[in-house]
ROGU-320267 format. One record per residue (C-alpha): x, y, z. Coordinates in nm, 3 decimals, always signed. Each point is the difference from the previous one (the first is absolute). Layout:
N
<r><c1>X</c1><c2>Y</c2><c3>Z</c3></r>
...
END
This chain:
98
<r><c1>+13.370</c1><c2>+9.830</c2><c3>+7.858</c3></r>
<r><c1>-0.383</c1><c2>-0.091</c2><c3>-0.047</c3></r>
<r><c1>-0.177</c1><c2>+0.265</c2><c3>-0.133</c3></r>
<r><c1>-0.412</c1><c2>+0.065</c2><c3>+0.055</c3></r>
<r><c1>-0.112</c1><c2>-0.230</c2><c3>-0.291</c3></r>
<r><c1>+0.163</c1><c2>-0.282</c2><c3>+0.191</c3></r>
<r><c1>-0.122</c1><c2>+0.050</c2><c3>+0.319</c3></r>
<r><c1>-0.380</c1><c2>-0.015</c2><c3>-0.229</c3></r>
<r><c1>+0.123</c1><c2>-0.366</c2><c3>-0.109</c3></r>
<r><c1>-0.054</c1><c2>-0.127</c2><c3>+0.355</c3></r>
<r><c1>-0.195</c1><c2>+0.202</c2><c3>+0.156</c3></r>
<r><c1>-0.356</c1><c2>-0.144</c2><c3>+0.060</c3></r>
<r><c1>-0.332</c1><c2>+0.228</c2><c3>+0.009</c3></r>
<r><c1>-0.294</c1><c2>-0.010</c2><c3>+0.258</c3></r>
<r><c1>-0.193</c1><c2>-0.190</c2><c3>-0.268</c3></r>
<r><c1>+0.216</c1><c2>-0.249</c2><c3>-0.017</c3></r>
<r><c1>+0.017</c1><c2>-0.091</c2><c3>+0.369</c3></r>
<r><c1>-0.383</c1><c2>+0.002</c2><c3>+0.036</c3></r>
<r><c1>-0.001</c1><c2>-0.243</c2><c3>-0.244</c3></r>
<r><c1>+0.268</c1><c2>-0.234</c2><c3>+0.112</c3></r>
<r><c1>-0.021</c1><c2>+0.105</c2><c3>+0.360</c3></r>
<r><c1>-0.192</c1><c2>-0.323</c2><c3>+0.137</c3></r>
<r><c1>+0.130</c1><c2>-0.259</c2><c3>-0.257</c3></r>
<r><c1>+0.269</c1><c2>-0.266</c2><c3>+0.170</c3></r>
<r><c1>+0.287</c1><c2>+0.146</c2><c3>-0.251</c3></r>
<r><c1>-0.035</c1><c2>+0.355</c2><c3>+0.096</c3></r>
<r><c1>+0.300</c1><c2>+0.052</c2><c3>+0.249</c3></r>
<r><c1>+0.264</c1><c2>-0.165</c2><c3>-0.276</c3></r>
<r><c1>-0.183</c1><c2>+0.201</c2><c3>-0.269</c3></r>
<r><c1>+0.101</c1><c2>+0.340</c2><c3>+0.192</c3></r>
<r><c1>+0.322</c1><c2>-0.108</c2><c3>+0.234</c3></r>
<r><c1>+0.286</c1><c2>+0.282</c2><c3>-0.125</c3></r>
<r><c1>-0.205</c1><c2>+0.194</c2><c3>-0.220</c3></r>
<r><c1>-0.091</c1><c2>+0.382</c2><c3>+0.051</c3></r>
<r><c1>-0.368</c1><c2>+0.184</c2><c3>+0.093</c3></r>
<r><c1>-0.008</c1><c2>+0.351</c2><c3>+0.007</c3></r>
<r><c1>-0.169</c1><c2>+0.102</c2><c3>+0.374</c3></r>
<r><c1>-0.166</c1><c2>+0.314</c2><c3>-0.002</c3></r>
<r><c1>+0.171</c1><c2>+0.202</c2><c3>+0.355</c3></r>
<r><c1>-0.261</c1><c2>+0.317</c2><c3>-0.003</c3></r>
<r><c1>+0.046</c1><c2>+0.306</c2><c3>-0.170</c3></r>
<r><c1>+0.282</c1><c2>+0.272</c2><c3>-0.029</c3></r>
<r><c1>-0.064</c1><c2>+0.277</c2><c3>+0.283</c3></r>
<r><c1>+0.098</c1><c2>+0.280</c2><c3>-0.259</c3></r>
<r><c1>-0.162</c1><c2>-0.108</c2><c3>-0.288</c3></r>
<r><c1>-0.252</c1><c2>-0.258</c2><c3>+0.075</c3></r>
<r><c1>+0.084</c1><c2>-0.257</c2><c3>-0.274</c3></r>
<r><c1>-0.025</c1><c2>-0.340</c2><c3>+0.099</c3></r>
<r><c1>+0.372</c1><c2>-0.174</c2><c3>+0.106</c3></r>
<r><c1>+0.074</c1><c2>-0.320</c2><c3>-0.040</c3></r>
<r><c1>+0.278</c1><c2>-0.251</c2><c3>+0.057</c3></r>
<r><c1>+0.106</c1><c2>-0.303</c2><c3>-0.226</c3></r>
<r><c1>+0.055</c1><c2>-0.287</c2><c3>+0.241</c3></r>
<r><c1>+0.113</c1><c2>-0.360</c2><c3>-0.053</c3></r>
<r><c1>-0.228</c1><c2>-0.296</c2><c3>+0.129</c3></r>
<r><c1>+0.160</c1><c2>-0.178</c2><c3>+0.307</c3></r>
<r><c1>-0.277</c1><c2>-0.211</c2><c3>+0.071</c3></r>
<r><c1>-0.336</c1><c2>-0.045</c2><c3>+0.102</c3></r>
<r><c1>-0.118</c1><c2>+0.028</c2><c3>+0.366</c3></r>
<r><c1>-0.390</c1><c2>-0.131</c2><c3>+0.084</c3></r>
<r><c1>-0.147</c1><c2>+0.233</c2><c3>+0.226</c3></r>
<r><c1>-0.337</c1><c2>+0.180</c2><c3>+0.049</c3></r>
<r><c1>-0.261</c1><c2>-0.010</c2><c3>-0.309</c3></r>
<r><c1>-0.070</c1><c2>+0.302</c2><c3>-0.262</c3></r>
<r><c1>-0.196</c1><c2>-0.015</c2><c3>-0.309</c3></r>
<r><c1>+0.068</c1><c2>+0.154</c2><c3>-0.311</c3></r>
<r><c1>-0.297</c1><c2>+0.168</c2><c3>-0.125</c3></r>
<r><c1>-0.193</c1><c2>-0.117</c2><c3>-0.279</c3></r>
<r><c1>+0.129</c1><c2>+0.145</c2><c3>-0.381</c3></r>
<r><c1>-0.132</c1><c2>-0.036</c2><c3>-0.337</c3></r>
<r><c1>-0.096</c1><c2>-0.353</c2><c3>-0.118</c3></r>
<r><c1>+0.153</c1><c2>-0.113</c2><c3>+0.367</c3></r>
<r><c1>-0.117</c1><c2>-0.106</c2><c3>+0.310</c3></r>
<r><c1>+0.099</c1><c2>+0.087</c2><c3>+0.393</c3></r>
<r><c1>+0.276</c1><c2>-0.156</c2><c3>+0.077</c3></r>
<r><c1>+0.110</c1><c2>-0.116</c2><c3>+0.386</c3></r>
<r><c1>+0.318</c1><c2>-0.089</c2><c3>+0.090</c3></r>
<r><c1>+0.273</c1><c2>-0.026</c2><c3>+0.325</c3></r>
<r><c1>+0.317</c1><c2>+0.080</c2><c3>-0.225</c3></r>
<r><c1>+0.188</c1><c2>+0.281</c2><c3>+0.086</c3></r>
<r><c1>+0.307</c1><c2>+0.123</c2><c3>-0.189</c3></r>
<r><c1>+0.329</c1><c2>-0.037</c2><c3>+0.161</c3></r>
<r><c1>+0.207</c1><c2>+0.300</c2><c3>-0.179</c3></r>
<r><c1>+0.368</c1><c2>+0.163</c2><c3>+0.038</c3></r>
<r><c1>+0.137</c1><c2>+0.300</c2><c3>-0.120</c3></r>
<r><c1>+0.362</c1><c2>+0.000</c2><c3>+0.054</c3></r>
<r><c1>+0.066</c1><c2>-0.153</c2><c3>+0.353</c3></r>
<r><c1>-0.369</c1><c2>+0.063</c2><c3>+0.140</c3></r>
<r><c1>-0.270</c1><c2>-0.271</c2><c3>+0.007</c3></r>
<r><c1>-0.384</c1><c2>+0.097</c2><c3>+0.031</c3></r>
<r><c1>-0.305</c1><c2>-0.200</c2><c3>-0.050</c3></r>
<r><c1>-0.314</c1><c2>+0.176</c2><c3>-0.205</c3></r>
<r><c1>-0.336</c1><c2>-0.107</c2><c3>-0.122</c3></r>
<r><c1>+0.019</c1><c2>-0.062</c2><c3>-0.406</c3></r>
<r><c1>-0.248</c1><c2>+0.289</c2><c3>+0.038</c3></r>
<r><c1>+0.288</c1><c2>+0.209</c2><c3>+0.025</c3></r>
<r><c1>+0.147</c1><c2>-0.105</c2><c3>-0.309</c3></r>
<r><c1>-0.035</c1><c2>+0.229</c2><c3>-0.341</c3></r>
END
C-alpha cells in the first residue's frame, strides 16, 4: 500500500503549474500525477480540507490569472484541471490547488 511520502513523489504544487502551465509540454508533464484541491473548510472545526486527486487531463475553458508572487509575474492562462477522486470527475482552476 502507498503510504503519504509516496503520494509527495508525484504530487505537483501550485508553483509548479504556474510555471509550466502555458509551455507546449505541460499536459504530459502532469497526465496521472496527484494535486491536492483545497474543498473549503471543516464545519466543526474550521481547518481547511482538502482532497488528493489524480490529473485526468486538461480541459481549455474560461481564463483566470494567478496573481503575481515574489520574483514572478501575473500569469494568464485557459487550463483547467481535470481531477478524480475515486469514480468522480470535476474540473477546477489550478487556483484551487495547494
Amino acid at each position: 500500500e502507498a503510504e503519504q511520502e509516496d503520494y509527495a513523489k508525484v504530487s505537483i504544487p501550485r508553483r509548479r503549474l504556474i510555471r509550466w502551465c502555458n509551455e507546449p509540454y505541460f499536459v504530459n508533464a502532469i497526465k496521472n500525477h496527484f494535486v491536492r484541491i483545497g474543498i473549503g473548510r471543516d464545519n466543526k472545526t474550521q481547518k481547511a480540507c482538502y482532497r488528493l486527486c489524480k490529473i485526468d487531463g486538461i480541459v481549455e475553458k474560461d481564463a483566470y490569472t494567478f496573481p503575481a508572487s515574489e520574483g514572478q509575474s501575473a500569469v494568464t492562462t485557459d487550463k483547467w484541471l481535470l481531477v478524480s477522486f475515486g469514480k468522480q470527475k470535476r474540473e477546477f482552476k489550478m487556483l484551487t490547488v495547494s
